[in-house]
C-alpha positions as CSV (number, residue, x, y, z in Angstrom):
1,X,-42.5,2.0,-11.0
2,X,-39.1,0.2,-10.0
3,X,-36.1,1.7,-11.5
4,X,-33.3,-1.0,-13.0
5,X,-30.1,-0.5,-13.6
6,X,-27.8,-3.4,-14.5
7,X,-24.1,-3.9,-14.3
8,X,-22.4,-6.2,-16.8
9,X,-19.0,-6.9,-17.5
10,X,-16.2,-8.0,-20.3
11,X,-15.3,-10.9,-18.7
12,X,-15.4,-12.8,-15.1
13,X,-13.9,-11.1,-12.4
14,X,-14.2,-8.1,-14.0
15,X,-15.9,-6.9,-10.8
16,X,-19.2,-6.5,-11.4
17,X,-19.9,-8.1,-7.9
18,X,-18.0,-5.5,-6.2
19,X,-20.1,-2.2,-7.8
20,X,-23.1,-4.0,-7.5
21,X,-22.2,-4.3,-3.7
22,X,-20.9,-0.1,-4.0
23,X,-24.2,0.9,-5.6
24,X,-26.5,-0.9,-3.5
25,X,-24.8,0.9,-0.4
26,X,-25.1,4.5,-2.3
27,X,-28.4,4.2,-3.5
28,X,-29.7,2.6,-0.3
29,X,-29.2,6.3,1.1
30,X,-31.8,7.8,-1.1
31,X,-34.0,5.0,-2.3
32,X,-35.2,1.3,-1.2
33,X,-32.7,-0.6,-3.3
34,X,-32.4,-4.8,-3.9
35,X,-29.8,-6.8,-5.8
36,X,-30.7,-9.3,-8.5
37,X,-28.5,-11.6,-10.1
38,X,-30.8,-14.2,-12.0
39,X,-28.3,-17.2,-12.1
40,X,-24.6,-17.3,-9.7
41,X,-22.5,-20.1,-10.3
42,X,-20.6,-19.9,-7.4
43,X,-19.4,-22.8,-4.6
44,X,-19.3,-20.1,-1.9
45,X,-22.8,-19.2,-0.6
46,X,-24.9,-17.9,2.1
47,X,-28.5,-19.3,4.3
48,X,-31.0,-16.7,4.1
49,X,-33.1,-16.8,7.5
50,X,-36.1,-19.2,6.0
51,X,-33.0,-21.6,5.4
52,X,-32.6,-21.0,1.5
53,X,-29.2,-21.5,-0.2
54,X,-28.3,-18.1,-2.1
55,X,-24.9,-17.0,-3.4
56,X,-22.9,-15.2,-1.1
57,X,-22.3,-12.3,-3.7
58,X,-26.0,-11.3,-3.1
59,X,-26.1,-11.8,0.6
60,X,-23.4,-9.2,0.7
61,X,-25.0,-7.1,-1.7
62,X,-28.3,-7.1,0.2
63,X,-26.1,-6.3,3.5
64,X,-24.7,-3.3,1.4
65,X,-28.9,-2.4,0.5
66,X,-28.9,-2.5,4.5
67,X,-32.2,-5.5,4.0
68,X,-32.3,-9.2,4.7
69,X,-31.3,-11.5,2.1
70,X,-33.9,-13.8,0.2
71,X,-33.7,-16.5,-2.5
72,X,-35.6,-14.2,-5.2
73,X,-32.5,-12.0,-5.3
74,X,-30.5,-15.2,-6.6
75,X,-33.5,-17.7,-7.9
76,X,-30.8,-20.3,-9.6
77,X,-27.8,-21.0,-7.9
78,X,-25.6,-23.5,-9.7
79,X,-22.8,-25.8,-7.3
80,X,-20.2,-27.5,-9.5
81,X,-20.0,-31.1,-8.8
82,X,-16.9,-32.1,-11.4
83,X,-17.4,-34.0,-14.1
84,X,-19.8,-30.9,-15.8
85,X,-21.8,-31.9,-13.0
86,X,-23.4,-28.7,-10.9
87,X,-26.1,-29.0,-8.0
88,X,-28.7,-26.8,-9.7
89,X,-30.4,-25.0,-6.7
90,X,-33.8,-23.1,-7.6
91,X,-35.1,-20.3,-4.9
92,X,-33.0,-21.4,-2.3
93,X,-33.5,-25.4,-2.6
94,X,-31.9,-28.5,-3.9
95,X,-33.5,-29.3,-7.7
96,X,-31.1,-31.4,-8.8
97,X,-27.7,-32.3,-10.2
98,X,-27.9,-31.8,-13.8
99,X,-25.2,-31.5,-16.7
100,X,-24.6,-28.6,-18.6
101,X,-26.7,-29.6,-21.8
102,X,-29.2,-31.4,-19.6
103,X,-29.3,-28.0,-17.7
104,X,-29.4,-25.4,-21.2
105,X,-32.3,-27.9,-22.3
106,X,-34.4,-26.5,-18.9
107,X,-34.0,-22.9,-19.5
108,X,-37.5,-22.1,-20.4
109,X,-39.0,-22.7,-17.1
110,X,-36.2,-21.5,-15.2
111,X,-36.5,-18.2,-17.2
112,X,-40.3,-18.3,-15.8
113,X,-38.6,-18.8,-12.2
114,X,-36.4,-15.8,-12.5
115,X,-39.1,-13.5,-13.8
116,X,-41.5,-14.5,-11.1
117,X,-38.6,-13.6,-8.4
118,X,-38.2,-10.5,-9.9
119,X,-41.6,-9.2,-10.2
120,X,-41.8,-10.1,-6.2
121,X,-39.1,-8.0,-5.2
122,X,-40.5,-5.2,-7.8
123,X,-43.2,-4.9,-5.1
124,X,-41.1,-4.3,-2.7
125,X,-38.5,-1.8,-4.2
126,X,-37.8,1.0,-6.0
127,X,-34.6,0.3,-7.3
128,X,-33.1,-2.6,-8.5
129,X,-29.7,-3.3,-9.5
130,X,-28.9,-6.3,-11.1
131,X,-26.2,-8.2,-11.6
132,X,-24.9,-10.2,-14.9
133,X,-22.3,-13.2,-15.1
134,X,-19.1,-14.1,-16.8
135,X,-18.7,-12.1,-20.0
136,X,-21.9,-10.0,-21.7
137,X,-21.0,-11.4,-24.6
138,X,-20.9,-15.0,-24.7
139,X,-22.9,-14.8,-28.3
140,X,-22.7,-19.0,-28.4
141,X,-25.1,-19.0,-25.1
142,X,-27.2,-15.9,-26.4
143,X,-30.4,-18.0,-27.1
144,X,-29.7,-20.2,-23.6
145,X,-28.5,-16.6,-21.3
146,X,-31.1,-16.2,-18.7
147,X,-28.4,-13.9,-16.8
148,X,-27.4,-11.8,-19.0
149,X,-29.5,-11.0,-22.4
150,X,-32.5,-12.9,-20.9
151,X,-33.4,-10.8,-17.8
152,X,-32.4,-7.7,-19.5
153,X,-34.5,-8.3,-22.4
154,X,-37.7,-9.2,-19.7
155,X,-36.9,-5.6,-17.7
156,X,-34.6,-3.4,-20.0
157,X,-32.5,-2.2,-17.6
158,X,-30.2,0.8,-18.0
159,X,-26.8,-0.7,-18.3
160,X,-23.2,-0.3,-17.2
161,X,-20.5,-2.0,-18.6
162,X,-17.4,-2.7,-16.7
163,X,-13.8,-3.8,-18.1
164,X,-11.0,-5.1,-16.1
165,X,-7.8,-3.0,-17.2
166,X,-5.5,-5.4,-14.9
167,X,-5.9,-8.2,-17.6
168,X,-5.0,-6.1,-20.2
169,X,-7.0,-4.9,-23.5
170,X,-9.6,-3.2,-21.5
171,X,-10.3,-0.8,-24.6
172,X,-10.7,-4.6,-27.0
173,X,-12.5,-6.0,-24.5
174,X,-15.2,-3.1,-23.8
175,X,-15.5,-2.3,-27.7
176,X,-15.8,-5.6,-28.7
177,X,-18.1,-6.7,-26.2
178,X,-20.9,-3.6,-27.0
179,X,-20.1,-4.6,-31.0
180,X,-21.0,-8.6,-30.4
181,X,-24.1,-7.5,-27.9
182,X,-27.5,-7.4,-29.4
183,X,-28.7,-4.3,-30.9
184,X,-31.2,-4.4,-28.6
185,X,-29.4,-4.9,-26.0
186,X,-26.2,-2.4,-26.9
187,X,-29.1,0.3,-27.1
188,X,-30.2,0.2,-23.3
189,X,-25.9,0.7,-22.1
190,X,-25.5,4.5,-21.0
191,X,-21.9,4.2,-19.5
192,X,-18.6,2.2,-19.4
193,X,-16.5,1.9,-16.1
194,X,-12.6,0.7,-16.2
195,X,-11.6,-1.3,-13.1
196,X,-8.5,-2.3,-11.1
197,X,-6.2,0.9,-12.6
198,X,-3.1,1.2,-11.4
199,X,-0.9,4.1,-12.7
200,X,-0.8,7.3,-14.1
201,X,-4.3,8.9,-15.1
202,X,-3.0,10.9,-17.7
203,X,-1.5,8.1,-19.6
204,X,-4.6,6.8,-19.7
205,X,-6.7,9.7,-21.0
206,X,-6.0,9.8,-24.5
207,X,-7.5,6.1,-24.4
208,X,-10.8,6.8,-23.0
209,X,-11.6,9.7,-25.2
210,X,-11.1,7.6,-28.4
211,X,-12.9,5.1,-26.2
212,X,-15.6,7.6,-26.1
213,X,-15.6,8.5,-29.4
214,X,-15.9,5.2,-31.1
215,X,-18.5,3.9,-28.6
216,X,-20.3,7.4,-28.4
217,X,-20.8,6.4,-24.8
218,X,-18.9,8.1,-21.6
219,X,-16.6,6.4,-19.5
220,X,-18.3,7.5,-16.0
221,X,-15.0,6.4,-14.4
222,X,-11.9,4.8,-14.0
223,X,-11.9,2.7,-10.1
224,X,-8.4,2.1,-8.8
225,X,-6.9,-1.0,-7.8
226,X,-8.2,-1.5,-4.2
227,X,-7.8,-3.6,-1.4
228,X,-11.2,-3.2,0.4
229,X,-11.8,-6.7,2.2
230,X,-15.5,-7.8,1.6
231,X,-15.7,-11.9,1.0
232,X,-15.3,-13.4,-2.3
233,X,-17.5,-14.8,-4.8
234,X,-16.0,-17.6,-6.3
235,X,-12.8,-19.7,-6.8
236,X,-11.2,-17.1,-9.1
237,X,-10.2,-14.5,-6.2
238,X,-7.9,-17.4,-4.5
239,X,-5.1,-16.3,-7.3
240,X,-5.6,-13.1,-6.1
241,X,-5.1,-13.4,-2.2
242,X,-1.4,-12.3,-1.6
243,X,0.4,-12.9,1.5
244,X,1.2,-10.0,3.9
245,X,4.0,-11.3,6.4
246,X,1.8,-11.8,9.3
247,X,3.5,-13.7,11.9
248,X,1.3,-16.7,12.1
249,X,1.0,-18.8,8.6
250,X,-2.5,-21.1,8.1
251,X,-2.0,-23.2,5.4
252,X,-5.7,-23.9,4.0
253,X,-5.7,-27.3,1.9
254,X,-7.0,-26.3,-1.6
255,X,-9.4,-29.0,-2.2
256,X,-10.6,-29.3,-5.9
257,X,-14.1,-28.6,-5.1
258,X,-13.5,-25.9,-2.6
259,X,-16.6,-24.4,-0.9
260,X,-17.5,-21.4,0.9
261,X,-13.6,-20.5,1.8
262,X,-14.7,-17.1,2.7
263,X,-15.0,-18.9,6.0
264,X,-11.5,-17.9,6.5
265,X,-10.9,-14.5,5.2
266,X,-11.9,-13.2,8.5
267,X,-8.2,-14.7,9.7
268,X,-6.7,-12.6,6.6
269,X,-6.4,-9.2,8.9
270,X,-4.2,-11.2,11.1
271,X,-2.4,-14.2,9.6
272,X,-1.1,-15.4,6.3
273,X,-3.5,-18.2,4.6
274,X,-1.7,-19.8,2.2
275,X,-3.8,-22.4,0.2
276,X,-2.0,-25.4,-0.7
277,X,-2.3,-27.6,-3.2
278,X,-2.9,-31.5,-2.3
279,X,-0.3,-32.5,-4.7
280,X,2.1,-29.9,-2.2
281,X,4.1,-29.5,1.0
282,X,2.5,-27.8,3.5
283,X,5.7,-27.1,5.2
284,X,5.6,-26.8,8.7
285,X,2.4,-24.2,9.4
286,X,0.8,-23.0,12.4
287,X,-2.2,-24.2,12.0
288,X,-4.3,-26.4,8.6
289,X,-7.6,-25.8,7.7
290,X,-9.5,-28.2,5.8
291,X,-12.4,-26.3,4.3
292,X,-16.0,-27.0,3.1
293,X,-16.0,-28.7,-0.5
294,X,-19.0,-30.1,-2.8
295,X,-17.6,-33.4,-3.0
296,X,-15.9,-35.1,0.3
297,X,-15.8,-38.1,-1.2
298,X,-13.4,-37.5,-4.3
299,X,-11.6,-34.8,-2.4
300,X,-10.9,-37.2,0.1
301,X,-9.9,-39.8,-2.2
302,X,-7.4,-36.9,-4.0
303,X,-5.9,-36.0,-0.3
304,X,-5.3,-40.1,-0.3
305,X,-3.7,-40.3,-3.4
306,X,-1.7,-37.1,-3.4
307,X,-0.1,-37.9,0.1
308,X,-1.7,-35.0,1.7
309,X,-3.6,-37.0,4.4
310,X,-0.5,-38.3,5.7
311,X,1.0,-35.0,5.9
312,X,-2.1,-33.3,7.8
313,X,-1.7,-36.3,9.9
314,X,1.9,-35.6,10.9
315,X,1.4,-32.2,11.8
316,X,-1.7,-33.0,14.1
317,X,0.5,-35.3,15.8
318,X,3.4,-32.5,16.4
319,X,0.7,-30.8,17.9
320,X,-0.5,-28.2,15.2
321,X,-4.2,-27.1,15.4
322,X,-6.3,-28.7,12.6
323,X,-9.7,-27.2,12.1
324,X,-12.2,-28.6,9.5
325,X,-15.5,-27.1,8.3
326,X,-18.1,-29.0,6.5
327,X,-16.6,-31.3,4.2
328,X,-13.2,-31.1,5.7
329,X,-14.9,-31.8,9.4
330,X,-16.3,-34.8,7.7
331,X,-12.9,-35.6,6.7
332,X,-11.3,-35.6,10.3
333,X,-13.2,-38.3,10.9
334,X,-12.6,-42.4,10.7
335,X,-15.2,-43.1,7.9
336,X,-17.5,-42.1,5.7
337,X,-19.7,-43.9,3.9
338,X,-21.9,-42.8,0.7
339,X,-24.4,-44.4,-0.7
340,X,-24.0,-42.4,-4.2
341,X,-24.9,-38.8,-3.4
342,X,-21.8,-37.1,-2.5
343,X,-19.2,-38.4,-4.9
344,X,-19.0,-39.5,-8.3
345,X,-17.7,-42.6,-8.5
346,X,-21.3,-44.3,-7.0
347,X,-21.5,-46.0,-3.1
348,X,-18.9,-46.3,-1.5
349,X,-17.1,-46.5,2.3
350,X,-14.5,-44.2,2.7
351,X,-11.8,-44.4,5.8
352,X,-11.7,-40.8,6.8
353,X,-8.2,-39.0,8.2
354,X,-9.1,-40.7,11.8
355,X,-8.5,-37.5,13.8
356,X,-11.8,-37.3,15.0
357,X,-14.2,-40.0,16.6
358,X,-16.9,-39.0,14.1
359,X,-18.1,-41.2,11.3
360,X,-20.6,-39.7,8.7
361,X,-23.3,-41.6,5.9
362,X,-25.0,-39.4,3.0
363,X,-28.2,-42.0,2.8
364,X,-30.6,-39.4,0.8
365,X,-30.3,-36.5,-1.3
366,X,-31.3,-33.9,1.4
367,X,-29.7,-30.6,2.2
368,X,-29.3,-29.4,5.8
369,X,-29.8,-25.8,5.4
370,X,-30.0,-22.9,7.8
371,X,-28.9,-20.4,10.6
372,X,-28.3,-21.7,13.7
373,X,-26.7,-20.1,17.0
374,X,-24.7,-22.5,19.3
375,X,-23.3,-22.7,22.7
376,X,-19.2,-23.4,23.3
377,X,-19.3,-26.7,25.0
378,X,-15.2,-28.2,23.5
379,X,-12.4,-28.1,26.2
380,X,-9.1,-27.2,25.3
381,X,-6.6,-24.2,25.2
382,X,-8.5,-22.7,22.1
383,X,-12.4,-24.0,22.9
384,X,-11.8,-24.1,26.9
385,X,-11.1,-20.4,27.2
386,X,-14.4,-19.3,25.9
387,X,-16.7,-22.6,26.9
388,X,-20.5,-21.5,27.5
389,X,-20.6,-18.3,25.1
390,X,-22.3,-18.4,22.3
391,X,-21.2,-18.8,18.0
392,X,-23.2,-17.9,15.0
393,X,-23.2,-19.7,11.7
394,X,-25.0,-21.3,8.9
395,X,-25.1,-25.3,8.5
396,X,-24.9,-26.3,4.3
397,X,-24.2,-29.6,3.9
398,X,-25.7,-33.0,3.0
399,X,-25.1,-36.0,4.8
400,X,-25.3,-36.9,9.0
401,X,-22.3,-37.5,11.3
402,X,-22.2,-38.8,14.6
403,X,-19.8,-37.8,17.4
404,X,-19.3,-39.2,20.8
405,X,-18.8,-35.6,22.2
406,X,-19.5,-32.0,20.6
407,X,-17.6,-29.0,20.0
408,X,-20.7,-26.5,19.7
409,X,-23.8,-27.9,21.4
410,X,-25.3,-30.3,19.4
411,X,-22.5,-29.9,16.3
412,X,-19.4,-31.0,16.0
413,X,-16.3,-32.1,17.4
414,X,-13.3,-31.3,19.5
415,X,-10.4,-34.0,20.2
416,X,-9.1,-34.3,23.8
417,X,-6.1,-32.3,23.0
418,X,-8.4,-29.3,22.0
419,X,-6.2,-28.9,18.8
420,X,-8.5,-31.0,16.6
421,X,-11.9,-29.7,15.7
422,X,-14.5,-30.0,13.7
423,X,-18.1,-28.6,12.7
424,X,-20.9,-27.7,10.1
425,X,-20.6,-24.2,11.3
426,X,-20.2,-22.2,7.9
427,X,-19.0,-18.2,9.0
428,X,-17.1,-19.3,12.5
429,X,-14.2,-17.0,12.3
430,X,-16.9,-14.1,12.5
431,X,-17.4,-15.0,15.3
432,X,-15.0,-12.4,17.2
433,X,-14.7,-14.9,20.6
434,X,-13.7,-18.1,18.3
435,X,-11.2,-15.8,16.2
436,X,-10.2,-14.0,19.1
437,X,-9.5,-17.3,21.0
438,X,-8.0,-19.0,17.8
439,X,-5.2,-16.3,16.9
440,X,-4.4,-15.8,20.8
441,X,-3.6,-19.3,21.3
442,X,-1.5,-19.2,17.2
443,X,0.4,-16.3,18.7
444,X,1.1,-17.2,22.5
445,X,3.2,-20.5,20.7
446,X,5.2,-18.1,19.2
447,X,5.5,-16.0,22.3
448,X,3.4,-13.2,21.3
449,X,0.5,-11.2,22.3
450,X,-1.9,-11.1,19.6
451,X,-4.1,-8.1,19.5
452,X,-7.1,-7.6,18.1
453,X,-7.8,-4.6,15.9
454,X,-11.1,-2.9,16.1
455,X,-13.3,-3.9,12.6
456,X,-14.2,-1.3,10.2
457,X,-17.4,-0.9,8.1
458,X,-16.1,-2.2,4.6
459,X,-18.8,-2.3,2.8
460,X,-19.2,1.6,3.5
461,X,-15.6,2.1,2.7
462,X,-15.6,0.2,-0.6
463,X,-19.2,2.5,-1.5
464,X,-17.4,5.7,-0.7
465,X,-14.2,5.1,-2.6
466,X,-16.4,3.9,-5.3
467,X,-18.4,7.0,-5.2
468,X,-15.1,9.2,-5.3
469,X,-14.5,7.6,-8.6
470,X,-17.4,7.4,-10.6
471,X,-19.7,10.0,-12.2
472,X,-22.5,9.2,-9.9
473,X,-24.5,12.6,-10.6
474,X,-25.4,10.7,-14.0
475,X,-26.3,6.9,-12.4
476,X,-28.7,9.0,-10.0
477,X,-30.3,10.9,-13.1
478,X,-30.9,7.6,-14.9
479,X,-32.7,6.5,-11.9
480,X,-34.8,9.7,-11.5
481,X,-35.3,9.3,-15.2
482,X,-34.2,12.1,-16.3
């Protein structure tokens, strides 16, 4: 029979993502192991190889369980839209866009949906470990909560709690959680974990015994703050990213509806991103990114407003790379026109920034979704250098552009001074060549030699450290039911 074990936390961010990703990794070495996580509201996501639309959180995780990612490891994946608007996306395909009461009204047959994706991968293998959302104890949502009380009510898991101690009142937060969670529920948690610890063990100690004692549960351990680079689930981590005085600043427009920005932490090892605000001043960066986003249309119309197109134009004229991905390639170009898909405000024609002979129309609500290898085919000092090798990616978006000349084969675009481009290309910069070529050309203006440095296995590193730091003897005992 497949073993579960669940992780649930106190609150969001509490990093329930990250041990899921540490566990799968550990246990992978002993046992066939999958990640679950019933429903991931998350803007940043991942194309599975049969072109389904999964949170990136579990493509990681199944990386970490060394297996290919599918939709049944993340059967609903819900896109915010704005306005309490999300793209509800069921095994890996478009549904619908659906408001949050509209949504809650639906939960019975989605609770059939993740059931049915569960039992699949239950087939398959022997462990599971799956992953809740938010806070465990959202006891308004307890009769709506496929996530959290609903899946572990259909599999009765063996449960870890996990408390963020950076927010402060981890001991509150982890007491008062197990005290508001269903008997039921509290009965199936064997161990507590504190996360992001930074200090002095021993000052701590007193804390977790009377922890401990007024739980009657052990704390299996306490993780320190880390900084182990794997990408980023959601929105939240962007107040986390800290600059580290690389030479060469990125400035990243922070659109409202910011998708899939872990298109970029690749540059992170070498340059300082710095996200700005459309209301802000860029300054003078080496380089602007505009990023993916799940609504071009009133991000655009924000940029507009704000004054922020006029500044990206300016710097594109000084010569300063701009580089847009999805949403922000749609941008670049000199109109887009939407016939009520893509924004909220109903059809409308849209000039675009006008930095890119492309024009783009959303005509039907249809997703483009899927892998896709390319050849190099822009000119240019950053494109020209590596023209006729090949990229990797993942294509999610809605909506078709045309271009009078392509940056990738068949996608995107490039402008003729090779500083402008554009592309549906989701996960470029992990592409070493386009990095490689990207950075070299950010560094030679400032009359440096950029060098790359040679890529560790972070997933393996974040699974060892986590080992190191929790009582994994007792996890493996639950498992072997013992």
């Amino acid at each position: 029979m497949t073993k579960n074990l669940m992780v649930i936390g106190t609150s969001s961010h509490a990093g329930k993502s990250m041990l899921v990703t540490a566990l799968c990794r550990s246990i992978s070495r002993k046992y066939s192991v999958a990640p679950f996580k019933a429903q991931n509201m998350s803007l940043n996501s991942w194309i599975t190889k049969e072109g389904r639309e999964i949170g990136i959180a579990q493509a990681i995780q199944a990386k970490a369980a060394r297996i290919e990612p599918t939709s049944d490891m993340n059967p609903v994946l819900l896109k915010p839209k704005g306005d309490h608007l999300s793209q509800v996306i069921i095994l890996g395909k478009p549904y619908a866009d659906k408001k949050a009461g509209d949504y809650y009204d639906s939960i019975d047959g989605l609770m059939s949906i993740v059931e049915g994706a569960y039992r699949r991968l239950s087939k398959i293998y022997e462990v599971i470990v799956i992953e809740g959302a938010g806070g465990a104890a959202e006891i308004n949502l307890y009769d709506r909560d496929i996530v959290n009380i609903g899946i572990a009510r259909a599999v009765k898991p063996d449960i870890l709690l996990v408390g963020d101690i950076e927010r402060g009142g981890v001991f509150a937060s982890i007491y008062g959680t197990l005290q508001l969670l269903p008997g039921d529920i509290k009965d199936l948690v064997f161990g507590l974990i504190i996360n992001k610890f930074r200090g002095d063990i021993k000052l701590l100690e007193p804390g977790i015994k009377q922890l401990e004692e007024l739980t009657g549960l052990p704390v299996l351990g306490v993780i320190p703050y880390m900084d182990i680079k794997i990408p980023s689930e959601d929105s939240v981590s962007i107040k986390d990213k800290v600059r580290n005085r690389h030479p060469v600043r990125i400035a990243v427009i922070r659109l409202r509806h910011i998708s899939n920005f872990t298109d970029f932490e690749p540059l992170e090892k070498y340059a300082d991103l710095e996200y700005i605000e459309a209301g802000d001043d860029p300054g003078e960066p080496d380089a602007i990114i505009l990023p993916g986003t799940k609504n071009t249309i009133d991000d655009l119309k924000e940029l507009r407003m704000k004054g922020m197109d006029v500044k990206i134009i300016t710097e594109a004229k000084k010569g300063t790379p701009v580089i847009g991905i999805c949403g922000g390639y749609q941008m670049l170009g000199t109109e887009i026109v939407d016939s009520g898909i893509e924004g909220t405000g109903g059809e409308v024609s849209l000039r675009g920034l006008g930095l890119l002979d492309v024009s783009t129309r959303f005509c039907e609500y249809k997703k483009r979704t899927e892998q896709v290898e390319k050849i190099i085919t822009g000119d240019g000092e950053i494109l020209g250098l590596i023209k006729g090798e090949r990229v990797r990616g993942y294509e999610i978006h809605m909506g078709e552009t045309r271009s009078n000349g392509h940056a990738f084969g068949d996608d995107g675009s490039v402008s003729t001074s090779g500083l402008i481009i554009g592309t549906y290309l989701h996960g470029l910069f992990e592409n070493e060549n386009i990095r490689n070529s990207f950075l070299s050309y950010l560094y030679k203006r400032k009359d440096m030699i950029f060098k790359s440095k040679e890529e560790g296995d972070s997933i393996e590193e974040l699974s060892r450290f986590v080992e190191n730091h929790v009582d994994m003897g007792l996890i493996y005992r639950k498992i072997e039911g013992q």
